[in-house]
C-alpha positions, 0 to 999 in steps of 0.5 A, spaced: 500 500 500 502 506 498 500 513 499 499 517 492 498 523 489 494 525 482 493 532 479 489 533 474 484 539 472 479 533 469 476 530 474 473 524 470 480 522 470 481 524 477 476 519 478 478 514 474 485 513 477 483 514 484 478 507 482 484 503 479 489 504 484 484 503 490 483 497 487 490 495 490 489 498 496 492 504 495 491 511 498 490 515 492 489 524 494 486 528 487 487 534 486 483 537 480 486 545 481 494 545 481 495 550 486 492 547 491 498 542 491 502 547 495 496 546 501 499 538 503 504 535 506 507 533 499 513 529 504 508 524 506 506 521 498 510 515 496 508 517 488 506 523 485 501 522 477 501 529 474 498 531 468 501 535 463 497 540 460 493 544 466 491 551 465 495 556 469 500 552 472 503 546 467 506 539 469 512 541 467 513 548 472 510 544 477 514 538 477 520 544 478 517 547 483 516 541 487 521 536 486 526 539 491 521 538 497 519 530 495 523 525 493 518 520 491 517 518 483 514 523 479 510 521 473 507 524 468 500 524 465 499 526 457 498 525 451 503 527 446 508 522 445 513 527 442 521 526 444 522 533 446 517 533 451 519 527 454 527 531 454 523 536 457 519 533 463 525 529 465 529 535 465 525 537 470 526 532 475 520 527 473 522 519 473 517 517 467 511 518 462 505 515 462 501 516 456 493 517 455 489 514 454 492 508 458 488 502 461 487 500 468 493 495 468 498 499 465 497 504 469 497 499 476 502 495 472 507 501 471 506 504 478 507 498 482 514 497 478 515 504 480 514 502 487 518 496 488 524 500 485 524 506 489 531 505 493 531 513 494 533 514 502 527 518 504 527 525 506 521 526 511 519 534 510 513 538 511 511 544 507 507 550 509 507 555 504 514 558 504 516 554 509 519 548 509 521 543 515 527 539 514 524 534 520 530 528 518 536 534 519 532 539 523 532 544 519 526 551 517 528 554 511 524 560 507 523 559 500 530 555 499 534 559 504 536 556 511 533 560 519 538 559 524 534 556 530 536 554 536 534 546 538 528 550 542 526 554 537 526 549 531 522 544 537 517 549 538 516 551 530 515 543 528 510 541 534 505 547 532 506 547 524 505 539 525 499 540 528 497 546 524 491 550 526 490 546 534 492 552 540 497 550 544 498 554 552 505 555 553 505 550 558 504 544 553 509 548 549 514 546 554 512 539 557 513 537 549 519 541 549 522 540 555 519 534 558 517 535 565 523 535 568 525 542 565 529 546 569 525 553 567 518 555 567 513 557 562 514 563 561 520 561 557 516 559 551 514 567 551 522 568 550 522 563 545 516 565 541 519 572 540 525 570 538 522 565 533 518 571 529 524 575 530 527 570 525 521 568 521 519 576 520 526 578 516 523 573 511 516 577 511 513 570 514 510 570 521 506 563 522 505 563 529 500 567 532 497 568 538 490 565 541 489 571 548 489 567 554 490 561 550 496 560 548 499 559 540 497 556 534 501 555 527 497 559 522 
């Protein structure tokens, strides 16, 4: 069972795909608006299937845009067959072509052998936005260039940016961080998030906010 990405801007094909490859247990995510993708954690997907002629953002851009934040297979969907355009698209960081139409065990059969070897050794990363979380090397960048956090501060970002949108009060922040047997108090997470923003604002990003008399939130 794997975990797989489909984006296309038809959502007949989206359906279609989605139908053949649950059929092999595997969990299947459609995305019929391009942009949108930069909304997932694209980390998590073991393939990505990403058709070729999309309006506003195409196969090939797209493809350039994300590659350096997954390193699963890439494959893309379409119809033409030109040479040029398969030079293009694996220039652009894909792994192969699957061409339209295609029935349902060619498109099994080639996303299994795809599958099977993939030898890569997986980074695990989290996007969000502009921001982007090396959690393999514990590292925050903004837009490709890195922040230097403490081990603290990068912590506290990666446990609120997990678990986006949920409030955490400063003593939660701190037992996460620092277990029960920390040596300070509460009061340190306020110095830290002060510091994290002061960081993240160079970058014209400021992700945490705070909830009054809660606590704090990624945005």
């Amino acid at each position: 069972m794997a975990n797989i990405l489909a984006v296309d801007d038809e959502k007949a094909v989206l359906t279609l795909i989605k139908n053949i490859l649950q059929m092999d247990h595997h969990v299947v995510t459609t995305v019929s608006d391009p942009e949108k993708i930069f909304d997932l954690q694209l980390g998590r997907f073991d393939l990505i299937l990403l058709d070729v002629m999309m309006p506003n953002v195409d196969g090939f851009t797209l493809c350039r845009k994300i590659r350096d934040q997954v390193d699963c297979p890439i494959l893309f969907l379409t119809a033409k067959a030109m040479e040029n355009d398969v030079m293009v698209g694996l220039g652009e960081g894909a792994d192969d072509y699957i061409l339209k139409p295609f029935g349902a065990g060619e498109l099994q059969a080639r996303i299994d052998a795809h599958l099977r070897r993939e030898k890569r050794q997986r980074r695990e990363v989290l996007c969000m936005g502009d921001i982007h979380f090396d959690l393999s090397g514990k590292e925050i960048s903004v837009r490709g260039e890195p922040i230097p956090f403490t081990k603290a501060e990068y912590e506290i970002c990666e446990l609120l940016a997990k678990n986006r949108g949920e409030i955490f009060s400063k003593e939660e922040i701190y037992e996460s961080v620092f277990g029960c047997d920390g040596e300070s108090d509460s009061y340190t997470i306020v110095v830290h998030i002060k510091n994290i923003r002061a960081k993240f604002i160079r970058f014209q990003v400021s992700p945490i906010e705070t909830v009054w008399g809660i606590g704090y939130k990624w945005s």
